[in-house]
TORSE-386064 format. One record per residue (C-alpha): x, y, z. Coordinates in Angstrom, 1 decimal. Layout:
REM TORSE-386064
{{X,Y,Z}}
...
REM end
This chain:
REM TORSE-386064
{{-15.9,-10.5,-17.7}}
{{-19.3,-9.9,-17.1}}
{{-21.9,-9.7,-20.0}}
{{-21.4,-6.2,-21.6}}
{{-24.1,-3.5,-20.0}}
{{-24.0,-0.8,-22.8}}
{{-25.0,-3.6,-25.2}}
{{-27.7,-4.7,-23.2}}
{{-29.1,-1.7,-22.6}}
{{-28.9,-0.4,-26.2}}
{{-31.1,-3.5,-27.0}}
{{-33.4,-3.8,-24.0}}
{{-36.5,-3.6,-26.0}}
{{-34.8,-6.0,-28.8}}
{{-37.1,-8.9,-29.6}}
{{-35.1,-12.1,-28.4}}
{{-32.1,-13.8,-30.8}}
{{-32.8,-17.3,-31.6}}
{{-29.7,-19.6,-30.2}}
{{-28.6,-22.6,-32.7}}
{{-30.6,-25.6,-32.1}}
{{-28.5,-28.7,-31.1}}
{{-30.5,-31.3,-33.1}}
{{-30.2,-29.4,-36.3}}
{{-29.9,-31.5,-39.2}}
{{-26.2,-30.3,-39.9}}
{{-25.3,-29.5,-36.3}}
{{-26.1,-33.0,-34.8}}
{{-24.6,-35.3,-38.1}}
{{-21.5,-33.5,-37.6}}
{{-21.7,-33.3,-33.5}}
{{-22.2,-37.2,-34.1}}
{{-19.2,-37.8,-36.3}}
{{-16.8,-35.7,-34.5}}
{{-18.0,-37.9,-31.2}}
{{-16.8,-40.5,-32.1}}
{{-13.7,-39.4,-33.0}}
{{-13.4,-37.8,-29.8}}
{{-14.6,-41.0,-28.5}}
{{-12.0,-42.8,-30.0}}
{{-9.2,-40.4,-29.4}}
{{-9.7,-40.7,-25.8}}
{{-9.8,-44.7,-25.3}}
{{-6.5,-44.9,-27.5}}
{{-4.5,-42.4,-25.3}}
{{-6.0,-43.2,-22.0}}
{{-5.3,-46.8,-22.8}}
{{-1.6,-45.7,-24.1}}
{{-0.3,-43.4,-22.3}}
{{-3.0,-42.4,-19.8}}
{{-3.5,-39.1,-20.8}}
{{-7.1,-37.9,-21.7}}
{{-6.6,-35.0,-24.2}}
{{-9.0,-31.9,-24.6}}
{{-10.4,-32.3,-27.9}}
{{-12.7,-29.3,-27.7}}
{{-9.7,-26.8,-29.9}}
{{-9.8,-29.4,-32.6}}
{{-13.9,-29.5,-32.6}}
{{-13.9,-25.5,-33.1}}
{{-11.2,-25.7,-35.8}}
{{-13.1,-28.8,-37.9}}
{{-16.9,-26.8,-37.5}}
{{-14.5,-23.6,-38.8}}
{{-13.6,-25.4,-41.8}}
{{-16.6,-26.9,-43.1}}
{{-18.5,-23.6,-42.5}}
{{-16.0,-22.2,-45.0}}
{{-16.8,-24.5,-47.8}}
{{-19.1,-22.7,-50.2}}
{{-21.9,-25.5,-50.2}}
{{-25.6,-24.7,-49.5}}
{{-26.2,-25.8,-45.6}}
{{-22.6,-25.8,-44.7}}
{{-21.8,-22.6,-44.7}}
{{-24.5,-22.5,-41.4}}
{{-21.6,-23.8,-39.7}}
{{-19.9,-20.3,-39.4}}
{{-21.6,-19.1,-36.6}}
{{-19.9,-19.2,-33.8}}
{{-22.7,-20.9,-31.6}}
{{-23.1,-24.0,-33.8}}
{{-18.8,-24.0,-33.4}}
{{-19.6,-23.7,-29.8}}
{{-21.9,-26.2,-29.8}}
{{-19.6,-28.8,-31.3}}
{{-16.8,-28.0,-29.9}}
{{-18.7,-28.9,-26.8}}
{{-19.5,-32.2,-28.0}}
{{-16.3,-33.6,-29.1}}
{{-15.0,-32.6,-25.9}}
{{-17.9,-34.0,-24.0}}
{{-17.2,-37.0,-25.7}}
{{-13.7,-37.6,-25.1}}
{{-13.6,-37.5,-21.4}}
{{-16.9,-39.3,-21.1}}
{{-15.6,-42.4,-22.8}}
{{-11.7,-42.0,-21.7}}
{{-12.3,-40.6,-17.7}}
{{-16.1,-41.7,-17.0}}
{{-16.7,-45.1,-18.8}}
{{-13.6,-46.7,-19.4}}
{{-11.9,-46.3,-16.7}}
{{-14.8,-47.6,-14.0}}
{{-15.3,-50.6,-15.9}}
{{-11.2,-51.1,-16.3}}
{{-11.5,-51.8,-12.2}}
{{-13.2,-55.0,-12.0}}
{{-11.9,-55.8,-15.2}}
{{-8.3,-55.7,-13.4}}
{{-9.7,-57.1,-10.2}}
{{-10.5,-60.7,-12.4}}
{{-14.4,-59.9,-12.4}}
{{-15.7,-59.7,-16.1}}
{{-18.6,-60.5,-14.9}}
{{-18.8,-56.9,-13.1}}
{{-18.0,-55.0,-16.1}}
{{-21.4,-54.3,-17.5}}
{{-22.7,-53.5,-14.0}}
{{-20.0,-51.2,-13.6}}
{{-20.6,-49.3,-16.8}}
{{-24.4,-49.0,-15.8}}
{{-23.3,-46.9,-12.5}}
{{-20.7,-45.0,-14.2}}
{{-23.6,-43.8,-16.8}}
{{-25.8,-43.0,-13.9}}
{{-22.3,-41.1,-12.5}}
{{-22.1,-39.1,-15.4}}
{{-25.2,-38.6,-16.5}}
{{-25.7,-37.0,-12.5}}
{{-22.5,-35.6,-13.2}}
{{-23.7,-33.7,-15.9}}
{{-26.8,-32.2,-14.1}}
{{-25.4,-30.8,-11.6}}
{{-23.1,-29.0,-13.2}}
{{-25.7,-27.8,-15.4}}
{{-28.0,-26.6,-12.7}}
{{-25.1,-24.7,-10.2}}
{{-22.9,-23.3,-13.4}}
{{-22.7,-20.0,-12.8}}
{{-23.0,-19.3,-9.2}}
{{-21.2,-18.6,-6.2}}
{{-19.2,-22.1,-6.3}}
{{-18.5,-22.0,-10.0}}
{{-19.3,-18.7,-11.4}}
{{-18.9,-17.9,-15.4}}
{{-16.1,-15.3,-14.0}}
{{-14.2,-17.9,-13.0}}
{{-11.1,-18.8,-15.1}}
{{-11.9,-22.5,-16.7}}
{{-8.7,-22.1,-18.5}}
{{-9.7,-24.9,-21.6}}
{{-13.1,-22.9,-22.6}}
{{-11.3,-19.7,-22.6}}
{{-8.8,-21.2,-25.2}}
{{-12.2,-22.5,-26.9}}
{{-14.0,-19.5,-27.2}}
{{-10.9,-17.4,-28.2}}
{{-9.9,-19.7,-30.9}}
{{-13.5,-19.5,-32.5}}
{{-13.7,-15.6,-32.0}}
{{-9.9,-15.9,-33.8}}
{{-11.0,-17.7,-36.7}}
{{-14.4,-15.7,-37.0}}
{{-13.2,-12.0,-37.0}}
{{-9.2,-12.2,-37.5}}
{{-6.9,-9.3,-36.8}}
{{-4.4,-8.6,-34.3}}
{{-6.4,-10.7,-32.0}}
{{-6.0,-13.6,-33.8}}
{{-2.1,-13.2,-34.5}}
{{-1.4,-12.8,-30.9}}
{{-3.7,-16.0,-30.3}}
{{-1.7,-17.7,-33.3}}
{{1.3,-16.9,-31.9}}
{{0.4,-18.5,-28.5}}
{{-0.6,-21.3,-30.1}}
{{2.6,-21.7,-32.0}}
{{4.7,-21.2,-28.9}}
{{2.6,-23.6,-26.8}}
{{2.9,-26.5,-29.6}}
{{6.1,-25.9,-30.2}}
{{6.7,-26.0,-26.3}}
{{4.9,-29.2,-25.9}}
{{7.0,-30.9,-28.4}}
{{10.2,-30.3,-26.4}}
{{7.9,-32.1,-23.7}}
{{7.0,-28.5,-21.6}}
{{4.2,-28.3,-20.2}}
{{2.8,-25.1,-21.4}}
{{-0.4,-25.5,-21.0}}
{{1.1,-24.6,-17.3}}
{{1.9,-21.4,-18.3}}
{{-0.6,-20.5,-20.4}}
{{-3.1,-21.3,-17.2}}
{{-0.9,-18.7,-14.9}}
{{-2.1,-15.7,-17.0}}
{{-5.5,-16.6,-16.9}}
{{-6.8,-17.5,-13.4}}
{{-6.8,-16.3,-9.9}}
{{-2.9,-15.1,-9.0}}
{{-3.7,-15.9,-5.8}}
{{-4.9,-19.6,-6.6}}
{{-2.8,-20.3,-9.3}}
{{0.4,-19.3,-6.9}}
{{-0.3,-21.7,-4.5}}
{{-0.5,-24.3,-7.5}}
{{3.0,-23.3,-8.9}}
{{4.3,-23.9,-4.9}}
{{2.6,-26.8,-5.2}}
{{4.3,-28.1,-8.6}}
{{7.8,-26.8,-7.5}}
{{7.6,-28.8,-4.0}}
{{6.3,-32.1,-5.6}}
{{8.7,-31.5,-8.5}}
{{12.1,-31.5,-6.1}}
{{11.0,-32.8,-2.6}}
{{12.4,-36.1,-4.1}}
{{15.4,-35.0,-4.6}}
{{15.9,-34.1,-1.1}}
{{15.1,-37.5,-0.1}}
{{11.2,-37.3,1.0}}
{{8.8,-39.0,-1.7}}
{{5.5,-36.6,-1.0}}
{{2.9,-39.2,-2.6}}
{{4.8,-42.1,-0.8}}
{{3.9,-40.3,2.1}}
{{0.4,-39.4,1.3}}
{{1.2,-35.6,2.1}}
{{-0.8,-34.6,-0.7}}
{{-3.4,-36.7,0.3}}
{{-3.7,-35.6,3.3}}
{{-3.5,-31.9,2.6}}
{{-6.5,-32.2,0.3}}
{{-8.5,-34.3,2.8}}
{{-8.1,-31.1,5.1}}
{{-8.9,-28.6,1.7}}
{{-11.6,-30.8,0.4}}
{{-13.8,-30.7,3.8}}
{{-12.7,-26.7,4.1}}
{{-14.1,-26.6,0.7}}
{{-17.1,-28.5,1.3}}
{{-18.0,-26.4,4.1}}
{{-18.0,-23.0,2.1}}
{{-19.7,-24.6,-0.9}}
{{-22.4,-25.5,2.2}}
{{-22.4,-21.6,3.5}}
{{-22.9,-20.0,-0.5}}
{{-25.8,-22.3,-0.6}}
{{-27.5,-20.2,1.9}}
{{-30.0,-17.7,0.5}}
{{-28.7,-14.0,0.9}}
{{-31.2,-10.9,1.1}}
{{-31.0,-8.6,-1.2}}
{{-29.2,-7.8,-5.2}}
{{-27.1,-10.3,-5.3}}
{{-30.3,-13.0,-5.3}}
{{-32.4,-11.0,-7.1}}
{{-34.9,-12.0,-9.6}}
{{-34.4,-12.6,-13.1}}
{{-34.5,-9.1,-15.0}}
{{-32.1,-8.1,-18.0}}
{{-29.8,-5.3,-17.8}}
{{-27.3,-3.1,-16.3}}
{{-28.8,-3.3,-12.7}}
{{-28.7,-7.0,-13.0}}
{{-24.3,-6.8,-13.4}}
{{-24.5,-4.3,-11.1}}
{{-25.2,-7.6,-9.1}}
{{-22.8,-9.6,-10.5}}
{{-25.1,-11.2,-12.8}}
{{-25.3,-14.3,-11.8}}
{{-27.8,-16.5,-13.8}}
{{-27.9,-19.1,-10.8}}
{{-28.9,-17.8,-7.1}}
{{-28.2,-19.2,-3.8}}
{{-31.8,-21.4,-3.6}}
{{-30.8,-22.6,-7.1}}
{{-27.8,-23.8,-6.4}}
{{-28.9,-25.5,-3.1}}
{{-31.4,-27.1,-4.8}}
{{-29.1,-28.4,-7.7}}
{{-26.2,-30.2,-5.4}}
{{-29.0,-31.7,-3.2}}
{{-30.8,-33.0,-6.3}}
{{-27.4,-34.3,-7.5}}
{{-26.7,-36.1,-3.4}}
{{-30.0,-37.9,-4.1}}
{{-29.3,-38.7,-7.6}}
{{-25.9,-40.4,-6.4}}
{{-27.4,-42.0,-3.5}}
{{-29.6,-43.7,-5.9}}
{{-27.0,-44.5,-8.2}}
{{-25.3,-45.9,-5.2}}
{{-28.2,-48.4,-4.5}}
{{-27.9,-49.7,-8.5}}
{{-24.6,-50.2,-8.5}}
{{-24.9,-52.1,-5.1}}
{{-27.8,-54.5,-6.6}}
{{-26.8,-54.8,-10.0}}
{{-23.1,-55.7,-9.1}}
{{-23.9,-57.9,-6.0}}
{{-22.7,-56.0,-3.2}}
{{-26.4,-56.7,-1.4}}
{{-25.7,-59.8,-1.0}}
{{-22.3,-59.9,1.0}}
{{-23.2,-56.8,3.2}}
{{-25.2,-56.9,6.1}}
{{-27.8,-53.7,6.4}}
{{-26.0,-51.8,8.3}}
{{-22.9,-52.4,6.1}}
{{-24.7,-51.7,3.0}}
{{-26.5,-48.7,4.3}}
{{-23.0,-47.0,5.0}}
{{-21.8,-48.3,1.6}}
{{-24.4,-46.3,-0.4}}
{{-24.1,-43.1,2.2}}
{{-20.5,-43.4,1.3}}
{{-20.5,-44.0,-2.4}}
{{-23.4,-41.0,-2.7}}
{{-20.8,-38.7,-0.4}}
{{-17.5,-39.6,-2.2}}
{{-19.3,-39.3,-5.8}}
{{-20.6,-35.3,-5.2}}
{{-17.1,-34.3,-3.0}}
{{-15.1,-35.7,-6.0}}
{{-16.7,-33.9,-8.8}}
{{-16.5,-30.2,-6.5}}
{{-12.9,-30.9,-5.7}}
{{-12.3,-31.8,-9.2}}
{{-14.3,-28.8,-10.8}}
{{-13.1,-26.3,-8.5}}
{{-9.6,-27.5,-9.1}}
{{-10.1,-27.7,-13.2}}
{{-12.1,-24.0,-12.6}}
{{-8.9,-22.2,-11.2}}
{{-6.2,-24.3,-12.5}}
{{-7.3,-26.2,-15.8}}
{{-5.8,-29.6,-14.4}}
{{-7.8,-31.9,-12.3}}
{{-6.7,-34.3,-9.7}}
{{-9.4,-37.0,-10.3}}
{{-6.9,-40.0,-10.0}}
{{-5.5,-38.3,-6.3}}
{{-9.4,-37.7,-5.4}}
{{-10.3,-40.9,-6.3}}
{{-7.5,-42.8,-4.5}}
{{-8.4,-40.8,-1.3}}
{{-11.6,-42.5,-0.9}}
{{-10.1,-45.8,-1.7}}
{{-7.8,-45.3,1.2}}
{{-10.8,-44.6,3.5}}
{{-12.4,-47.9,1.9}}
{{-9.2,-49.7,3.0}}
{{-9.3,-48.0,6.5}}
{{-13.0,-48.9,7.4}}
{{-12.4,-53.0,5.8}}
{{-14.5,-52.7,3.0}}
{{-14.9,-56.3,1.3}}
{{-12.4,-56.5,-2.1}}
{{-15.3,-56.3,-4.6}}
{{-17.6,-53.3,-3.0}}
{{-14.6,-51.4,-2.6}}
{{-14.0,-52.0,-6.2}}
{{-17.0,-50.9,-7.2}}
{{-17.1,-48.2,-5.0}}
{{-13.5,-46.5,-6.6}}
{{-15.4,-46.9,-10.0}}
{{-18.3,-45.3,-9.1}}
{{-16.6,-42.5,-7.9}}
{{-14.4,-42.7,-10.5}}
{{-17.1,-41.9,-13.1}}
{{-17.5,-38.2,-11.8}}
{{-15.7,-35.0,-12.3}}
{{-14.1,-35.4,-15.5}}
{{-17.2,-34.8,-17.3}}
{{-18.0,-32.3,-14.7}}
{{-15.0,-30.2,-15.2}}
{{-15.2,-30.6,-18.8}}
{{-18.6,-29.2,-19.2}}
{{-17.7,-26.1,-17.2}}
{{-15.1,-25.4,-19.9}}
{{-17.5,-25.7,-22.4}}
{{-20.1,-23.6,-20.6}}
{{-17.3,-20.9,-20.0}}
{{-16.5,-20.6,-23.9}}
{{-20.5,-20.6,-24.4}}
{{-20.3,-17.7,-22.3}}
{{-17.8,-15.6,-23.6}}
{{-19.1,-16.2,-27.4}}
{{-22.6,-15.0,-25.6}}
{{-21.9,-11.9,-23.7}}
{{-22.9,-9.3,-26.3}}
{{-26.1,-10.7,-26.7}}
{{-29.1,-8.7,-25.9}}
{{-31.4,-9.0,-24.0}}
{{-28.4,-11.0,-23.3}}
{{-30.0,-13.3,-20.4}}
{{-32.8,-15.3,-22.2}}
{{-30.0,-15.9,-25.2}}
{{-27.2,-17.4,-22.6}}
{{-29.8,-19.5,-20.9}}
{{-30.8,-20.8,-23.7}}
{{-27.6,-21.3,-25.2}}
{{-26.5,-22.5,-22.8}}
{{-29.4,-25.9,-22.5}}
{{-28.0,-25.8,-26.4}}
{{-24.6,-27.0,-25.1}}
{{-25.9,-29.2,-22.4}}
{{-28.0,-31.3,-25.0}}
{{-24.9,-31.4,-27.7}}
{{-23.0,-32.4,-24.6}}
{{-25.7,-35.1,-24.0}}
{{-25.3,-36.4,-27.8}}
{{-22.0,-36.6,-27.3}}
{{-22.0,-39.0,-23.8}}
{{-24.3,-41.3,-26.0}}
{{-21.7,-41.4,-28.6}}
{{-19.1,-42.0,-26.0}}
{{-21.5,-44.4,-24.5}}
{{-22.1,-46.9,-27.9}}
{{-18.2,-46.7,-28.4}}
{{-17.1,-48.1,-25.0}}
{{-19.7,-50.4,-25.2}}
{{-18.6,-51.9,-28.7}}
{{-14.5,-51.4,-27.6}}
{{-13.8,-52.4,-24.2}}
{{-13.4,-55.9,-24.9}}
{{-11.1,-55.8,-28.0}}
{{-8.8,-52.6,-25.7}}
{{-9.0,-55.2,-22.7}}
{{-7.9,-58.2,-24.6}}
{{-5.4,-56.7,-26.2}}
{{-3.9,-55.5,-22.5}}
{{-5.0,-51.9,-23.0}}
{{-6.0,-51.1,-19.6}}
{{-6.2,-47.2,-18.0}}
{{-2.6,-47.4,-16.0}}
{{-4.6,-45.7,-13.5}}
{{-7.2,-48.6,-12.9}}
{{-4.1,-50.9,-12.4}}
{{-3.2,-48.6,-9.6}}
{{-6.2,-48.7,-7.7}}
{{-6.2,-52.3,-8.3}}
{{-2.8,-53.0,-7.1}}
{{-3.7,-50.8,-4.1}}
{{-7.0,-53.1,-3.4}}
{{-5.0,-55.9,-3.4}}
{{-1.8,-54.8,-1.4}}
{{-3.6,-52.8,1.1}}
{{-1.8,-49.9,3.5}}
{{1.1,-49.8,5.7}}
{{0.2,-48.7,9.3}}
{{0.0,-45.5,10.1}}
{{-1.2,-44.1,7.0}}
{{-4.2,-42.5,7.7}}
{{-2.6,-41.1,10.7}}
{{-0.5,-39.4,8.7}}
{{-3.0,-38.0,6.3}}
{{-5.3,-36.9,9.4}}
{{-2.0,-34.9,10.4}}
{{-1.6,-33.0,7.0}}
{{-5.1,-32.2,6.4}}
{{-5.0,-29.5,9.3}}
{{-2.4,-27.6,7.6}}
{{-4.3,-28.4,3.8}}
{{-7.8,-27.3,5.7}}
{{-6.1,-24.2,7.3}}
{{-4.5,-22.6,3.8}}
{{-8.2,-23.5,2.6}}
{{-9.7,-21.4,5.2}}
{{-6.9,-18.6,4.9}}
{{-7.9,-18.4,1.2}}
{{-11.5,-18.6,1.3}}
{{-14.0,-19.5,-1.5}}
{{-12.7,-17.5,-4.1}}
{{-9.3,-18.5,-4.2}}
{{-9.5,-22.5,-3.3}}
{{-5.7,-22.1,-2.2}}
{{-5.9,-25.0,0.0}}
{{-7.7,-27.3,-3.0}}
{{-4.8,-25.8,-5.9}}
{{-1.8,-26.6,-3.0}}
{{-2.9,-30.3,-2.6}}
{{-3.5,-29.9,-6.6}}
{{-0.5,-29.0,-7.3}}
{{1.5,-31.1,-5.2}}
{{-0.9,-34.6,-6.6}}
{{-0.1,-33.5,-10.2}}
{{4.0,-32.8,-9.7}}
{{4.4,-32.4,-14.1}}
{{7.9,-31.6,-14.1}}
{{8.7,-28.1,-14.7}}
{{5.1,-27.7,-14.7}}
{{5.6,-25.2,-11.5}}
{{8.1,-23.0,-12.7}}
{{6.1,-22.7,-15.9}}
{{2.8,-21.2,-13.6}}
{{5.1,-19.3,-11.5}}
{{7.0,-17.3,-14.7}}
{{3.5,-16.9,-16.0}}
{{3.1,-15.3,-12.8}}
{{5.8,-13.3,-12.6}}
{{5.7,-12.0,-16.1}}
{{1.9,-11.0,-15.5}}
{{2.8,-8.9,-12.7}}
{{5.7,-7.1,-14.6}}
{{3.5,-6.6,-18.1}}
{{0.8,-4.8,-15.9}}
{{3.0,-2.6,-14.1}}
{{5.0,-1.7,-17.3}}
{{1.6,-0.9,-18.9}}
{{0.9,1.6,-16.5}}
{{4.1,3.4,-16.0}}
{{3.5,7.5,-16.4}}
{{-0.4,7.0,-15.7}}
{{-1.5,9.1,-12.9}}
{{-5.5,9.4,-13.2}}
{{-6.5,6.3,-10.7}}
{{-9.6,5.5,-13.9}}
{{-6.7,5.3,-16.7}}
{{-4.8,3.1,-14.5}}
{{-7.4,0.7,-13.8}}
{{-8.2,0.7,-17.7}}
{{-4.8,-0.3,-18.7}}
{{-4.8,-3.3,-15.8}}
{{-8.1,-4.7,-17.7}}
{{-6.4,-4.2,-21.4}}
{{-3.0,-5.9,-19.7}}
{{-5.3,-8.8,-18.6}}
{{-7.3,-9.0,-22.1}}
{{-4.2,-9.2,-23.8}}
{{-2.2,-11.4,-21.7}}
{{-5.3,-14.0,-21.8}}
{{-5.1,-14.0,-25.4}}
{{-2.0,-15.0,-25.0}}
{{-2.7,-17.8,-22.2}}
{{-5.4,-18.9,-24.4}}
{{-3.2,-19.5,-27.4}}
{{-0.4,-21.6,-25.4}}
{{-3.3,-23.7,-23.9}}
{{-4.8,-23.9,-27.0}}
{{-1.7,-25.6,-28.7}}
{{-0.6,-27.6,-26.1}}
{{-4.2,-28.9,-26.3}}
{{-3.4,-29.6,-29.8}}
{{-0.2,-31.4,-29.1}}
{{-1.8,-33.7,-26.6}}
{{-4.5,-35.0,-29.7}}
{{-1.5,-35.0,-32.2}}
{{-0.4,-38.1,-29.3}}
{{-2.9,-40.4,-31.4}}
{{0.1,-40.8,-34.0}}
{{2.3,-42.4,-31.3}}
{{-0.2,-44.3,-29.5}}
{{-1.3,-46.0,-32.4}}
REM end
């Protein structure tokens, strides 16, 4: 998956392509419309049903359309890097106002406190905003590297390729897509499967355990959540996880931190665009960001003045932590697995609010704040991933994915103020009307009601075996993180759908190679079994995706 080195080379003395601008006159008015549909489409259903859809399959196929029409500018919209770029948008814009806004400011709002909302919705626009950043400063590195999987952007990018150059490529897509509509319909989740032939086997097999055991262990009498098993098991993964993110932050000598050439020599290094000092600078800019984030939301919603020092001082150093270890958990979860356990994540630190006495309304505010990050952070790395994969033929293919890639970051950045004016202008009427996140109402409820003895005992107790099958696993493979994942999400046949994904991977690649000897052929028909099965991966994500906005209908 790397950017392709005979291409680069051939063109190593290429002047530079010119990447689509973001604020282009027909880029940004569509960018801006589609927004706000994507806006929209994500307060209805997270009000409805509490589901935030991915809208980024439906931005591609709109900025397809129009760049078919025959009319003067319009037709600018069949490149595959203004697609990109809107796709990226609507996206952006749907989880920011469904996962980042509304949901924060539905806390207080439950709690009884009005008054709180607007200060709320100031912090959770500094916690995506920071959100954002980060993720745009470490994408591509050791933690989240382009090669990772991001499941959503590779549906993305091969839905755009699909519509741009047709072909057997795009029927088995379209055929995928069919099947995982169709799927969803019957209430499958294949989106599951479609995921299980594109990540990490090793990653996404701990994740099919994990949705088989939270699935069933009901049935055998032992409620898992009631128990805060999961909980505890990604307390244990999460710090595991936090403590390699710390170690790839450390500068290593030598190719793989390099400088910044073009080329073949550069994938011979893995190519990464972001280097170890890079990303140690971008996650320590992102704990001050939150840290100050932390001290607005504390003074603009009050919590100054019911704190002592000392208590406030821990508040902020808390809120900063639990903001930058929710959006890794989350992103390294959504980069392996395409699902994200932002409600479980988020619930964790409200536990640990609840265990150290935190006051009613700072804790409040505090699961808000925190609240506001890694949905926006997970999304963007989709978006980033599809940016990628449209990219890699460039050459000099660096200085074009660079750039592109800031492209996507400021579409992205239209689309959060889109998402931003919408909530704004909504909330009240959704509110009134009793359209409240379900998942808001939980945290409430959980505020209120408090926790039964014993409970963080019990979570201390399973995060040694969560931290242990994150240490087992290592970096790469998060298998600690996608266990805990797994067993937090629990979609009902969900797990069998990874593991036959799984299973059928396994047995496509070995009946692919059957009567090849030479050790090179072999290894050349595992690659073409991968780039055909994820083709296939991408098209049942890619309709489920498109199931999940066709939920609009029923909400409304």
């Amino acid at each position: 998956m790397n950017p392709n080195p005979q291409a680069t080379a051939a063109a190593a003395d290429a002047p530079p392509r010119s990447h689509p601008r973001a604020f282009e006159p027909i880029t940004l008015v569509l960018t801006i419309v589609l927004s706000v549909l994507g806006a929209l489409i994500g307060i209805v259903l997270i009000t409805t049903l509490g589901v935030s859809p991915n809208t980024a399959v439906i931005g591609a196929l709109v900025a397809m359309l129009i760049g078919r029409i025959p009319v003067g500018v319009l037709t600018r919209m069949r490149s595959q890097h203004r697609q990109n770029l809107v796709q990226s948008a609507i996206s952006g814009s749907t989880f920011a106002a469904a996962n980042s806004l509304l949901t924060p400011i539905a806390v207080p709002f439950a709690l009884g406190r009005n008054d709180l909302v607007w200060p709320m919705l100031g912090g959770a626009v500094i916690g995506l905003a920071v959100d954002s950043w980060v993720l745009y400063r470490v994408f591509d590195s050791t933690l989240l590297p382009a090669t990772g999987s991001w499941p959503a952007g590779i549906a993305a990018a091969e839905t755009i390729k699909a519509g741009d150059t047709g072909g057997r490529k795009a029927a088995i897509l379209g055929a995928g897509a069919v099947v995982g509509f169709v799927g969803a319909l019957f209430k499958l989740p294949t989106s599951a499967a479609g995921v299980g032939f594109l990540g990490n086997i090793w990653a996404l097999a701990m994740f099919g355990i994990g949705l088989t055991v939270g699935q069933y262990a009901p049935d055998f009498g032992f409620d898992l959540g009631a128990h805060h098993v999961p909980h505890g098991l990604m307390i244990g993964a999460g710090l595991v996880a936090l403590t390699q993110a710390l170690l790839l932050m450390r500068t290593r000598k030598g190719g793989a931190d390099r400088a910044e050439g073009t080329g073949p020599a550069e994938d011979a290094d893995g190519g990464r665009t972001v280097q170890a000092p890079q990303l140690r600078r971008g996650l320590l800019e992102g704990m001050g960001l939150f840290l100050c984030g932390a001290v607005v939301v504390a003074i603009a919603g009050g919590v100054v003045g019911g704190l002592s020092l000392p208590a406030l001082v821990g508040w902020v150093l808390l809120a900063g932590v639990a903001a930058i270890v929710h959006q890794l958990i989350v992103g390294l979860a959504a980069m392996h697995s395409g699902w994200f356990p932002a409600f479980a994540v988020t619930l964790i630190f409200l536990i640990i609010g609840l265990v150290l006495h935190i006051p009613t309304v700072p804790l409040a505010l505090l699961v808000g704040y925190t609240a506001s990050t890694g949905p926006a952070f997970a999304d963007l790395g989709y978006d980033f991933k599809a940016g990628w994969l449209l990219r890699r033929d460039a050459a000099p293919w660096r200085p074009f994915e660079i750039e592109g890639r800031r492209q996507q970051y400021l579409a992205q950045l239209v689309g959060f103020g889109v998402a931003l004016v919408v909530v704004a202008v909504a909330w009240k009427t959704f509110f009134s009307d009793g359209k409240v996140p379900p998942v808001a109402e939980v945290y409430v409820t959980t505020i209120k009601t408090g926790l039964e003895p014993g409970t963080m005992t019990t979570m201390l107790l399973w995060a040694i075996p969560g931290a242990l099958v994150q240490l087992i696993g290592g970096p790469s493979r998060q298998m600690g993180v996608l266990l805990a994942t797994g067993l937090l999400v629990a979609t009902p046949q969900a797990g069998w759908m990874v593991l036959g994904a799984l299973v059928i991977r396994q047995l496509y690649t070995v009946w692919r190679r059957r009567g090849i000897a030479d050790p090179r052929a072999r290894k050349e028909s595992d690659e073409q079994a991968e780039n055909e099965l994820s083709l296939v991966g991408a098209g049942l994500v890619a309709g489920s995706s498109l199931n999940d906005v066709g939920q609009l209908t029923k909400a409304l």
